[in-house]
Structure formats: structure tokens, C-alpha cells
N, C-alpha and C positions, 0 to 999 in steps of 0.2 A: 686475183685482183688486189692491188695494194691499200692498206690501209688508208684513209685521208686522216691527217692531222688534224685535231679540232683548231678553230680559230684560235688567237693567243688570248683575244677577252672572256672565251668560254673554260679556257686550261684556266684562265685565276680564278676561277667559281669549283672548280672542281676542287671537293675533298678525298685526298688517301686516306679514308679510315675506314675500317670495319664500325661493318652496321651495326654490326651488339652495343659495340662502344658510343657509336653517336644516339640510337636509341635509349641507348642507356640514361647518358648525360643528359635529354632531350624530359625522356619521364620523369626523372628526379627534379629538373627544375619544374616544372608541370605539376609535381605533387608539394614539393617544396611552399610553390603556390596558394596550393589549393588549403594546406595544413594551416601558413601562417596567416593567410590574406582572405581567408571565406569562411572557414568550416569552426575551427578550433578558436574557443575564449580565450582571452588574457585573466589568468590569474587573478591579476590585480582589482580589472574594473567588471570583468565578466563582461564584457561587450565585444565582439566580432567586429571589423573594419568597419561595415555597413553601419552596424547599431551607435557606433561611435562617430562616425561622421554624420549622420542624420542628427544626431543629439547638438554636436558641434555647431554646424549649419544653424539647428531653428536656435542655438543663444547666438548668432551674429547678427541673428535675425530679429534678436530681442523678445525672443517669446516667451518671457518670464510670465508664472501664474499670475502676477499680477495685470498683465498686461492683456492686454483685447487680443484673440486668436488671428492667424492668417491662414488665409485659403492653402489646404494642404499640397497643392499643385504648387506654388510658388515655393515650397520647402523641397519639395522634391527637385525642381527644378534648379535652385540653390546646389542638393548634395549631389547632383548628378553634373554639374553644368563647373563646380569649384573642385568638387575632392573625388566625386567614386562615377566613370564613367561607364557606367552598366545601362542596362533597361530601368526606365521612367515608372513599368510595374514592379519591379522587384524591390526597389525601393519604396515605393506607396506599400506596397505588403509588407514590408519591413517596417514601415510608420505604425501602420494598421496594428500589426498586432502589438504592438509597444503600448497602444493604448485600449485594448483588449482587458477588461477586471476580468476575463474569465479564462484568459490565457496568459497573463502573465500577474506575477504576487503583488506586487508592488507596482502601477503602471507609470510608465516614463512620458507619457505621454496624453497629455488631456486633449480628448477629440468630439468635437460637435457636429454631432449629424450622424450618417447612419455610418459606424463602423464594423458590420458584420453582429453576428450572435450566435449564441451558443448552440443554436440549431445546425451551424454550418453555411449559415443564409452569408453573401460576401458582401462586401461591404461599396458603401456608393464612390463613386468616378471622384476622384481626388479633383477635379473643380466643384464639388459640388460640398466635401467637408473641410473644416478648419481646425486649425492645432496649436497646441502650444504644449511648453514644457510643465511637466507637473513638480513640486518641491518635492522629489524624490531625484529628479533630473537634475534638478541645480544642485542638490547636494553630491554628485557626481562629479558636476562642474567646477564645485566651489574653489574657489583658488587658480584656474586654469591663468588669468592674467598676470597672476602674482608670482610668475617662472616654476610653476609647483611643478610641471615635467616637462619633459621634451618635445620638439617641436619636428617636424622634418615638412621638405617638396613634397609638392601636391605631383599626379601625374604627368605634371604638361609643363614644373616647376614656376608656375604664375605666384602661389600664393603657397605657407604652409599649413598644416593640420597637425594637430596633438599624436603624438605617438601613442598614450594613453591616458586617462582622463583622472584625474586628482582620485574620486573616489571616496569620499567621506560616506559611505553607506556601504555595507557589504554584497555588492550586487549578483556577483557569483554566484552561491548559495541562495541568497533572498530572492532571486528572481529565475535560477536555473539558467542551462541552456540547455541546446541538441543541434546536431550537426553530424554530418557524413563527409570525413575527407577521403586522401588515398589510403589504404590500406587502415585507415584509422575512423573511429567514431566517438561523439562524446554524448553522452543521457545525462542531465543534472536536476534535477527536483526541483522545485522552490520549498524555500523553508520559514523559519517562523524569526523575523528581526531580533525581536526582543531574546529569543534565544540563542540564537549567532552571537548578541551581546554579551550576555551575563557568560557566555561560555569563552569569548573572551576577556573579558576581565577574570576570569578565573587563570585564565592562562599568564595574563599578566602578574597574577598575586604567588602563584606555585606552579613547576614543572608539572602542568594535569596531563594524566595516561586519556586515550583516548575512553576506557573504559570511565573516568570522573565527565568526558565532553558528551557522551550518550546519552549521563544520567540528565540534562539541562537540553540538550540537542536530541528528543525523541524520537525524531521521524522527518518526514517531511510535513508541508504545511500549504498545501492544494489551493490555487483560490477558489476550487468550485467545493470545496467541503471533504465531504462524504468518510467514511470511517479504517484506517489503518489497523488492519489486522494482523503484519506481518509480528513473529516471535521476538521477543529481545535480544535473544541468539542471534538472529538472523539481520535484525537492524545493524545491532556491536559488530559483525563479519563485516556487515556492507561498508560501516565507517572506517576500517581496520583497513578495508584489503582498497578501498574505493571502487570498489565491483561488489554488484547485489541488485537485490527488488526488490521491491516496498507492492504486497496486495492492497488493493483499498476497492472497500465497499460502497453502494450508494447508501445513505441514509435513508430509512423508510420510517413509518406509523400505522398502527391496524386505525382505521377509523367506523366505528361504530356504527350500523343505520337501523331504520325499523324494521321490525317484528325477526330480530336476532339475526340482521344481513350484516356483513361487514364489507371493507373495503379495502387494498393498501396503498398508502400514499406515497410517492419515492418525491421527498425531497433537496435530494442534493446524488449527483451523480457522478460516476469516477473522471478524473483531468483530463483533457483532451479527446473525452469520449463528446460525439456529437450527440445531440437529442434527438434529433430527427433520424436520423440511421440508428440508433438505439431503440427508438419506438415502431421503425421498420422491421428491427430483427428481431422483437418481442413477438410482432405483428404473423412475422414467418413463422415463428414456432408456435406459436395458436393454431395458423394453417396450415401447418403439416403436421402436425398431432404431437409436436415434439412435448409439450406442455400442456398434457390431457386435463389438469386441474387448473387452469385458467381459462377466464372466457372469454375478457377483453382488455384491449389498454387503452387508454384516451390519456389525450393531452389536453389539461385544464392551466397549463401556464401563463403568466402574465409577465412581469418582471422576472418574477420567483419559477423556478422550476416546480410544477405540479404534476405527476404523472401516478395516473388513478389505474391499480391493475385491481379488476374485476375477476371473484372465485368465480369457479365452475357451480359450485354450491357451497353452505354455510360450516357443512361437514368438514371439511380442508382446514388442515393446519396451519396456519400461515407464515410460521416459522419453516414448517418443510419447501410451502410453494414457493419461499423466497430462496431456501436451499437449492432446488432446482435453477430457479432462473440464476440465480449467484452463477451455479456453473456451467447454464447454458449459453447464456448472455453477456453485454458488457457492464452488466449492474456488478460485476465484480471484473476490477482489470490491474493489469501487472504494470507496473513503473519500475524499466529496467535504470540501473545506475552503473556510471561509468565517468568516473573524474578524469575523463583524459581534457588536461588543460594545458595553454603555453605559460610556461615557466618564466617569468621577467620579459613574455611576448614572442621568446625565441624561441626555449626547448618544449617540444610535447611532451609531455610526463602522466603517467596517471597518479594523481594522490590521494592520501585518505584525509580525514576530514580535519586535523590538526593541521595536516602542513598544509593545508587550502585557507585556513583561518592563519596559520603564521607569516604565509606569503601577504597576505593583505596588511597585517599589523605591520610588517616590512615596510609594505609599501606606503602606506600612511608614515610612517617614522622618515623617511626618502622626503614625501611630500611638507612635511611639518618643518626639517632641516629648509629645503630650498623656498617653501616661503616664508620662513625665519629670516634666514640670510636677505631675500629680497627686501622684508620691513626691516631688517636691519639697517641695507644700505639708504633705503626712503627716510628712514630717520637720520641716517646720519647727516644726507644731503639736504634735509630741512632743519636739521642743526646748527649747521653749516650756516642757512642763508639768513636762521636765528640772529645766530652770533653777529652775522656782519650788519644787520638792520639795529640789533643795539648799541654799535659804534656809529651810527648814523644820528641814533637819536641822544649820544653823550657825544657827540661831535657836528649838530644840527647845521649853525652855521658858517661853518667852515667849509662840510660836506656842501650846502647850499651855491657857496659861493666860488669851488673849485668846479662844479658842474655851468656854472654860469660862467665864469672867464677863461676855465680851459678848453684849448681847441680838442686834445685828448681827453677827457674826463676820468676814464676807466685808468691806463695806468698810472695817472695822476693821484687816485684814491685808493688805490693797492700801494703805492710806493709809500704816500702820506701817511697810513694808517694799518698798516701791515695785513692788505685785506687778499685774498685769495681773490680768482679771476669767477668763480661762482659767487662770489660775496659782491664780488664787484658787478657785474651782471646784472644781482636783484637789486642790487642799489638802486642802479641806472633807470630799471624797470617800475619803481615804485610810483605809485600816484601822490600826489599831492593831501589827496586828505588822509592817507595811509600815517601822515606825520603827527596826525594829533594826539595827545595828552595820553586818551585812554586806551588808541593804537598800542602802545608803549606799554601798559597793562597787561594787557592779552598776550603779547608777544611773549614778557616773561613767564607768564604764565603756562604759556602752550611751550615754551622753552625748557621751564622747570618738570613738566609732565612727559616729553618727549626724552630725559635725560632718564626719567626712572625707567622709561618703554627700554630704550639702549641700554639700559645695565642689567631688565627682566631677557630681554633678547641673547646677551650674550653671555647669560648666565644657564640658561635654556640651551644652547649652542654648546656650549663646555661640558655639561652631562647630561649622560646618556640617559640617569635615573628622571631627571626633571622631562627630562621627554618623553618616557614611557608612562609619566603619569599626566602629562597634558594630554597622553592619546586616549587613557583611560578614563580621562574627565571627556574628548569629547564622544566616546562610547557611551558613558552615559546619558549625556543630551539624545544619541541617535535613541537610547534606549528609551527614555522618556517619551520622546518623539513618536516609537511605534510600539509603545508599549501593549499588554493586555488588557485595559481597560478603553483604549480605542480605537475607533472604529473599525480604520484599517491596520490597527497591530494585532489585534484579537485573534487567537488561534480560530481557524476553519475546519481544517482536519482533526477530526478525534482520534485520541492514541487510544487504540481497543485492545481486544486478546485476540488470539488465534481463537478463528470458531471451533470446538467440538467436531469429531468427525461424527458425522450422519449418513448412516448408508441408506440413502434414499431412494426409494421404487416408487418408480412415477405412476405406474401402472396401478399397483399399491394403494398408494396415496389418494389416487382421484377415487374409488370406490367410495360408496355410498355408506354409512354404517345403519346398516339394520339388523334386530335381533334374528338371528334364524335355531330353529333346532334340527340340527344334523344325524337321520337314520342309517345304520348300516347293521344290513337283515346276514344273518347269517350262511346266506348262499354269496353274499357279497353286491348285493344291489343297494346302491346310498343314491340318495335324497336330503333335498333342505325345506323345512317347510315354515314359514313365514311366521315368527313371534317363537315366544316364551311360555312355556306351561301348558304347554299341548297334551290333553288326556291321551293316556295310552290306548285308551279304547278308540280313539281316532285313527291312530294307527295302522294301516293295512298293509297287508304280505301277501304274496303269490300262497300262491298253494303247497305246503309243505318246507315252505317257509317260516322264519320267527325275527322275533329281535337279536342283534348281536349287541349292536352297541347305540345307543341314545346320547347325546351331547350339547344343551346349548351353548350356541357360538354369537357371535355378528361375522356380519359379512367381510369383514376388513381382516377376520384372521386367518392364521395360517393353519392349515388342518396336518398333521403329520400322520402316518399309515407307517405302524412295525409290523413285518411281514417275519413267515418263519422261515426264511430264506438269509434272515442278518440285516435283509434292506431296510430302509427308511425312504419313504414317499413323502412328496410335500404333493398340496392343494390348497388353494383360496376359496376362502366360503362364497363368495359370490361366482364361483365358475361350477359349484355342483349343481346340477340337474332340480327345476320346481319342484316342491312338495306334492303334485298333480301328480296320482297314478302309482306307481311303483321306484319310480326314481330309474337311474339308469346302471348296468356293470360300472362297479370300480375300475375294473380291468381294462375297460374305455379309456377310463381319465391315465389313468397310469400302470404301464408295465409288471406287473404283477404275472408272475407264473403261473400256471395252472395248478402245478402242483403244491403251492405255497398258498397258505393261510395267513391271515391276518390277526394276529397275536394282540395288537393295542392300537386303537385311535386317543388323537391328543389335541387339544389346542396349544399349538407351537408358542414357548413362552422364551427370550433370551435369558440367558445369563443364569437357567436355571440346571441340575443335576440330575441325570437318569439312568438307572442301574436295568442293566438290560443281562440276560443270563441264558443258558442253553439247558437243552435237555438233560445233559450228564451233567450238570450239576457246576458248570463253570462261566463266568461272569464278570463283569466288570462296572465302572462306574465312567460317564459320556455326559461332556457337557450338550447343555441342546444347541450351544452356537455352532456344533459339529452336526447335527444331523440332518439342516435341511439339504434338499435334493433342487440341483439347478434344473434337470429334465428328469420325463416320464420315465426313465430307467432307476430311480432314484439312486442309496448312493448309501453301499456296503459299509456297516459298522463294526456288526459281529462275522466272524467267518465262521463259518458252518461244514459242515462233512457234507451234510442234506438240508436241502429245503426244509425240511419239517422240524431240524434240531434248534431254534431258536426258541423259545418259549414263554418268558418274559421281559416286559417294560415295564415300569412305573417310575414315577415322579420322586427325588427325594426331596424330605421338609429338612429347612437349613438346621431344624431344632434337634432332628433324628441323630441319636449317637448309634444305635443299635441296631444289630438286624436279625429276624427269625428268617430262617428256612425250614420247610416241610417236605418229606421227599415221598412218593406213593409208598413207600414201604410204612411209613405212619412215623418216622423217625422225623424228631423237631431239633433244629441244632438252633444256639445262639450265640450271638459273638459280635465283637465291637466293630463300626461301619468303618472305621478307618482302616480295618484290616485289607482291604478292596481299593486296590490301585484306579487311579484314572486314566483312561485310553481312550485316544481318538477313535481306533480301531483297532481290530485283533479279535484273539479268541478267549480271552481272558484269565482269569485263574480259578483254581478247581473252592469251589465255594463249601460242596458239601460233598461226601464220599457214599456211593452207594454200592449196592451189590443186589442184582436183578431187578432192578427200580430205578427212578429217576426223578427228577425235579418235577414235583407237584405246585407251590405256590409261595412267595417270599413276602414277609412285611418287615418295613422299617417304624422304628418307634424310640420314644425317648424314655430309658431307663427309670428315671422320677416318676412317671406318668403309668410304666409300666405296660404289660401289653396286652392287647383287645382283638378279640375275634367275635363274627358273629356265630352261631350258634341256632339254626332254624329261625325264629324271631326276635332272639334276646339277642344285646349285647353284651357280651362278657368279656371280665378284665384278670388277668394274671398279674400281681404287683411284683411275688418274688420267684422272679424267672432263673434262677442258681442252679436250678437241678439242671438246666437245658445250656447253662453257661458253659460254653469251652469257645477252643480255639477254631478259626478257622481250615478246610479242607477234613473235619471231624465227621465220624457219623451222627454221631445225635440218639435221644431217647425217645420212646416216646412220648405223645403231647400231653396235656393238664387233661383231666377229665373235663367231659362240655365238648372237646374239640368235634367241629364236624367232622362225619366218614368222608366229605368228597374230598378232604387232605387240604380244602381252601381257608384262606382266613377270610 
């Protein structure tokens, strides 16, 4: 069957191109879109289309602070109906938050009625609030009439709108943005005016490294507060590269109650964190056990943010419990940065923090030229009509009587008196009592004052230098403006340190602290039994049982177990078995071999030194941050041949220089502590040499002090220990007289 020709009106609709290509062309305008005309700020004014034409609108609308607010539906309906034809809500949300203090630094917009809150609550039916611009908005504005920038067609080419806005405040930086275009995104902070300021004027005084714009420009400057934690390192990168994160904390207080109760207050919380879904997620980890040492949260806010988080008990640390929730919660949140901005409104770029502040001084120097030049020509043109009204009033009447009998008047009084056709004009235009006496006063006057304005103007215009110091005087004024001593210049965000790391154990933490004393009988059955100073005649054992080890603890510590196997076991005092009865097998709580003994119990102490050593006589020195055990299998220090070859633990004192070994042979060696390496693990090095003997029992001691053993019930002190002095892996002599036969100190 033959093909039918399409119609000829449907062949001229038809494209010959490959799809890649028209899809191509089709997305890139599409993104191109979305980059310059939605998503992405201008440099200059830091406002996105929307924000700039809302702001436009309510000044045509005359909504100056001074003036009485209008219904925010009539502004809306202004930016949507002249310049931005979108949805009637996204524009109201674009109003709404512009006059948010809790969402934006600086608000652009003063709004009465309910504009939403920091709980996330939205805000009421734009018939229902009214708006106006705040003096932060007009200084945006200022100059807009006076040709200070460009102008282009509106949509529908009716009317035009500002291509970007004069700008006299640095709104960029002071107020942030964020935005998602194609393929691109932009995170901006808000930051602190006064120091946007001073950091440029420095820029204006000397070529400053970004490194001089940090030390003045700290961080950012939140308007809900709360505390900057991020490193200095890490802020100078973010300014440097314009990529990075600022962490910031909520602000808290312990607050005090009776009979030794406390409480903590969280008043101020991290930016664009809600409160209510903040107090929801505190509320989750109470109920799912995530946050064992709290009990409750409540919200006590009024204006002010108050948020009451309630201990489990008074025993809690409140430095830890906030540790936890810091990293469970949004009371600690990350503000990622990313200066992707258009560059003179056109190119996207990402910058760092200098040439974000140099673009703006640009721009401001652009804007001070073209409203120069326009008061320039305003003066000239009233110069002008100066001039020709003082040959009116030194040519009264003649001027009089050529307007009275000639049919032409105007070129009649241009020809007579050599007057320009704008001279001629206001002539014509004058009123009658414009001619009297002291008219003629003022005129010179205002004549001689507008001649100094024209030679400050065009002297302003010819250098570059008289420019960049009118910009820097009116930096100052902004500085003054939003200085530190008011209200809303005042830093909010505190510039903090990076916390301390705290490795913190929630499980841990929430125990209770009670004294307990800790028994382990020598067949290996432990118990806790409740207090301090427990007689040992209270004590009971099985039958054919005794004491091994006695120990008072609290229940909050860590109990360590050296086995003669090499291992090390952890336990918490509050997981061993009541003081009631006999207690329970160790070997329960934790993996213990049958054939391995238990050489030393300890209270787990950090940061502290412990010399552990084997049968034949080899040893080494282990910090305690190495030996706790994550599971009941605990976790190999010493290696051993045999379970049974491990044989010593003890504690060393930071004071100890020395160390005695005793070996069953009755041989006592001594030798300096530092000879004894530190190891995580291993098998150590050989301490003392024996032959058909082995390590009987070790003391460390400090040389000054000399060294003490006990002796049946005496204590006894050896001051000069030389006979017993050599080198380590020595056999040794034997001991002082006094020494015990059982080879123990």
C-alpha cells in the first residue's frame, strides 16, 4: 500500500532533527531558566526574581515604614498581576518569610498579623495580614528612581521592572539564601552586618587575604542564636574554597530546684530547626529508650523559646545528657555552605567570601557613578532654569512687556536675551508672585549652592579614589546603622570551640551511683553487696571456699577481670549479682575458661598504666585505654603458651621510677621502670632470668622513697637497694633479710 503524503500545513510543522539534539536544546533552555530566573541569587542584591519584585511592587505601593501597612493580598496581587506571573501562594510564602525574625537576619518585611512561627505553625490567609517594607528594604531600594541600574519588560511587556536593586546594605551574606536549580544548588548563612562592614572597609584600606577577612568575619550569625562550634580551620576552608559547614548548638542552662533536683533549659535553638518536630523527636527517644537518662521534655515557651528537658535522676551529668542528645537530636545541626551565585546576574559561579564582598563594593561603585551622573544632570538642568530666571529678574520689564505684546513670546525672549528654549519655558511658566524682591534672594542663593553640588559631583566622577571613599563613608553609616550595641545588629550566634570529644555510654551514664563492695571467692563466685565497710565477718562462702578478692566500688564503674589466659574482661558494677546468698559464677557474666584463673580484679581507671607479666619471667607495660573488653569474650593482651602462664597485674604510680622482681628461686632483681617497653599487646620482654623457677611477685616503687614489703605484720623499708641493682633480663640476688618465704611483697 503506498504511502499517503502528509498534508502541506502539517509538512511545515514537521522538524528534521534528531531528538538528542532538540531535547538537548529544549533542557538547557529549561535549566538556563530555572538557574537565572528561580533558584540562583544575584551577587549584587542577594535577591532571586520573586524577592525582588515583591520588594519592588509594595515601594510602588508606597509601603514605606513610615507609612500605614496594606492588606498583603493587594501586594501579592500587584507582584503577580505587573511582574511575576506564578501562583498567588508562592508568592504570599515569599512575602511571609521576608518578614519572618526567625527565618531571616535582617527582615525585609514588616508584617501584622499572624505570619507563621517558629514551631512550623503557617501563617494566616494573606486577606487576613498586612505589610510594608522595613528600613532594611528601602535601603535596598535607595536610589532605584535616581537611574542607579537597569530597568527591562515586564512579561507581557506593559510596564518595566529593575533588573537588580541599588542595594545599599549587603544583603547576600546579611540575610543568606538557598535554592535548588538544575544540576546546581546554592546554602548561604546569614551573617553578622556590622561585620560584613568593618571587613569591608578593611578591604577598601589594604589588599586583605581572606585569612585578615575571618579574623572580623567569624562565622555566621543565626537569627535564632544558639552556639557555633565549628574549628577555625574549618570556618578559613569554608571562606577559602566557598564550600563547607558551620555545626551549631542550641544554647542551654542547668537550672537549679529543691532538695538538690535540677533541670535544663534549652534557650535558643539551631536555624531552621522547627520546635515542635524538635520536641516530637526528643519525645521519640524518651519513648524508645534511645535517651535512658532523660525523663521528659516540656515546652514552657512564650515569645522566647523555653524548652525544660527533665533528668531521669539528680545523679546525671548534664554535660553528658546534653552530649547525647547534641548527637541524637536536632539540638546540634549542620548548616551546609555553598556560594553558588550569579555573577553580574548572569554567570553562576561559586565564590569565596572576598569576591562576594568585592562583587558588592563593585556594585555599589556602578550604582554611586549612575546616580552621580543623574544628580549631576538634575543640577545642571536647574541651573540652567537658575540662570535664565536671573535675567528675568535684571531684565523685569522688558521681560514683562515682550510676553504682553508679543504674539510669540518664547522665541522673542531667547532671541532678545540669548536665552536657551529650557530657560525660555520656565520663564513663561513662572507665576506672578515668583517676581518679588526676596524670590531673587533665594534663587541666588540656591544658585550659588547647586554650582558647589556641580563641581563636588564632577569631581567625584573624575576619581576613582573620591569614590571608593564616599562608598566607605556610606559603609559606615550601614555600620552604625546595625551596629553591636543595637538591637538588631547585635551578634545572636556565639563563636564557640569545638567540643571535647566524650565517648559517651548512654547505658553507662543513666546508672545510678551507689557505693557497693565487690566479693570474688576464690572458686570464682562474685557478688555486690550494698555500702562501704562491710565487716568481713559478714562475709559468707560456700563450703570450702574463702575470699579471693574484696574491693569497694560504686555502681557506675567499670570492673576489669586479668585472667591467666592473657585476657582481660570488662563488667559494670551495677550488672553483678546482690550481695544476698553467695553471688553468682563469674564465668556466667563473662567467658572465662575453665582452665584459667583469675590473676587481678580492678576498678577500670582511663589514662592510667599497668604492667602485666607471665610466668617465665616476661612482661610489659599496657595502658588501661587498651584493655577494656567490648564482649563476654574479653580481649587478648598478653599471649601466652598456656592459660596458666600469665601471672601478674598491677597498677603503676606515675611517681614510680623502679621496679623489684622476686622469682620462686628467692632471687630479687632491680632495675630502672623505663627499661619495660609499652605494648598494646604481645608477649613482652624477658624481665628477669631464671633456671627451674619462675616469677613469683613484682613491686614498683620510687627510688627516694625506697622500697617496702610487708613482713608477717610489720612493714618494712629497704632505702639502699644497690646490692639488688642491675640491668634488666638479670638474674638477681637474694632478698634483704625480713623478706617473706612466700617470695610475696
Amino acid at each position: 500500500m503506498a504511502r499517503k503524503t502528509p498534508p502541506k500545513s502539517v509538512q511545515e510543522q514537521i522538524i528534521d532533527e534528531p531528538m538528542t539534539s532538540l531535547l538537548s536544546e529544549r533542557y538547557l533552555s529549561y535549566a538556563l531558566s530555572t538557574i537565572m530566573a528561580r533558584s540562583l541569587p544575584d551577587v549584587r542584591d542577594g535577591l532571586k526574581p520573586v524577592h525582588r519584585r515583591v520588594m519592588y511592587a509594595m515601594y510602588q505601593l508606597k509601603l514605606s515604614p513610615n507609612l500605614p501597612p496594606k492588606k498583603s493580598a493587594r501586594v501579592v496581587g500587584d507582584v503577580i498581576g505587573k511582574f511575576h506571573p506564578h501562583g498567588d501562594q508562592s508568592v504570599y510564602d515569599t512575602l511571609v518569610r521576608l518578614a519572618q525574625d526567625f527565618a531571616v537576619r535582617y527582615p525585609l518585611v514588616d508584617g501584622q498579623g499572624n505570619f507563621g512561627n517558629i514551631d512550623g505553625d503557617n501563617a494566616a490567609a494573606m486577606r487576613y495580614t498586612e505589610s510594608r517594607l522595613t528600613e532594611t528594604a528601602i535601603a535596598l531600594l535607595e536610589g532605584i528612581d535616581q537611574d542607579a541600574v537597569d530597568f527591562r519588560y515586564t512579561y507581557d511587556g506593559d510596564t518595566q521592572e529593575p533588573v537588580v536593586l541599588p542595594s545599599n546594605f549587603p544583603n547576600l551574606l546579611a540575610n543568606g539564601a538557598a535554592g535548588i536549580a538544575v544540576g546546581m544548588a546554592t546554602n548561604i548563612p546569614p551573617h553578622n552586618v556590622a561585620e560584613l562592614c568593618e571587613a569591608m572597609q578593611l578591604m577598601l584600606e589594604k589588599d586583605a587575604s581572606i585569612e585578615d577577612l575571618v579574623k572580623i568575619v567569624k562565622g555566621p550569625d543565626f537569627p535564632t542564636g544558639g552556639i557555633l562550634i565549628e574549628s577555625k580551620e574549618a570556618v578559613l576552608e569554608a571562606y577559602r574554597t566557598g564550600r563547607g559547614s558551620f555545626r551549631t548548638r542550641a544554647r542551654w542552662v542547668k537550672e537549679d530546684l529543691k532538695q538538690g533536683q535540677w533541670q535544663i533549659v534549652v534557650t535558643e535553638i539551631p536555624y531552621q530547626v522547627q520546635k515542635a518536630k524538635l520536641i516530637e523527636q526528643i519525645a521519640n527517644l524518651i519513648t524508645n529508650k534511645k535517651i535512658p537518662m532523660l525523663d521528659d521534655v516540656c515546652d514552657e515557651s512564650a515569645e522566647d523559646i523555653r524548652l525544660v528537658l527533665i533528668p531521669k535522676n539528680r545523679n546525671v551529668e548534664p554535660e553528658l545528657l546534653m552530649e547525647a542528645l547534641f548527637r541524637a537530636s536536632d539540638l546540634e545541626n549542620r548548616f551546609s555552605l555553598n556560594m553558588n551565585v550569579l555573577e553580574n546576574g548572569v554567570v553562576p559561579r561559586v565564590m569565596n567570601l572576598k569576591e562576594v564582598l568585592q562583587c558588592w563594593l563593585n556594585h555599589r561603585q556602578d550604582v554611586l557613578v549612575r546616580t552621580s551622573n543623574y544628580r549631576l544632570e538634575q543640577v545642571k538642568h536647574r541651573l540652567e532654569v537658575l540662570a535664565g530666571y536671573l535675567i528675568v529678574y535684571l531684565n523685569i520689564d522688558e521681560v514683562i512687556k515682550i510676553i504682553r505684546e508679543s504674539e510669540e513670546p518664547k522665541p522673542a525672549l531667547m532671541k532678545k536675551f540669548g536665552l536657551t528654549e529650557v530657560q525660555a519655558e520656565a520663564i513663561l511658566n513662572m507665576r506672578l508672585r515668583s517676581l518679588r524682591k526676596l524670590e531673587e534672594i533665594e534663587i541666588r542663593k540656591e544658585f550659588d549652592g547647586l554650582e558647589k553640588e556641580k563641581d563636588s559631583l564632577e569631581k567625584l566622577l573624575k576619581s576613582e579614589a573620591k569614590q571608593w571613599a564616599e562608598i566607605k563613608r556610606q559603609i559606615e553609616v550601614t555600620k552604625k546603622l546595625y551596629g553591636p550595641t543595637t538591637s538588631l545588629g547585635a551578634r545572636r550566634t556565639t563563636i564557640g570551640k569545638p567540643p571535647a570529644p566524650i565517648d559517651v555510654d548512654l547505658q553507662q551514664v543513666m546508672i545510678e551511683k551507689e557505693p557497693v563492695t565487690i566479693i570474688l571467692s576464690a572458686k570464682g563466685w562474685i557478688r555486690a553487696m550494698k555500702g562501704h565497710g562491710i565487716n568481713s565477718n559478714d562475709m559468707k562462702y560456700k563450703e570450702g571456699d574463702r575470699e579471693q578478692f574484696v574491693m569497694e566500688a560504686q555502681t557506675t564503674d567499670k570492673i576489669a577481670l586479668f585472667a591467666s589466659n592473657g585476657r582481660f574482661y570488662t563488667m559494670t558494677g551495677d550488672k553483678l549479682p546482690a550481695g544476698r546468698g553467695y553471688g553468682e559464677p563469674v564465668r556466667l557474666l563473662v567467658d572465662i575458661p575453665n582452665d584459667a584463673d583469675i590473676v587481678q580484679m580492678m576498678i577500670w581507671q582511663g589514662d592510667r598504666k599497668i604492667l602485666v607479666a607471665s610466668r617465665d619471667g616476661k612482661g610489659f607495660i599496657v595502658s588501661s585505654n587498651e584493655i577494656l573488653a567490648q564482649t563476654k569474650n574479653g580481649k587478648t593482651i598478653m599471649s601466652v603458651s598456656d592459660n596458666g602462664d600469665a601471672q601478674i597485674c598491677k597498677w603503676l604510680d606515675p611517681k614510680d621510677d623502679h621496679i623489684a622482681i622476686v622469682g620462686t628461686n628467692r632471687k630479687m632483681l632491680v632495675f630502672k621502670l623505663d627499661q619495660i617497653p609499652e605494648m598494646a599487646k604481645g608477649k613482652g620482654v624477658i624481665l628477669q632470668k631464671y633456671k627451674d623457677a619462675e616469677i613469683s611477685d613484682v613491686k614498683t616503687f620510687n627510688m627516694k622513697q625506697g622500697l617496702t614489703f610487708t613482713s608477717g605484720t610489720r612493714e618494712m623499708s629497704v632505702s639502699n637497694v644497690k646490692e639488688w641493682l642491675g640491668e634488666r633480663a638479670q638474674v638477681g640476688k637474694l632478698p634483704p633479710n625480713g623478706f617473706p618465704r612466700s617470695n610475696r611483697f
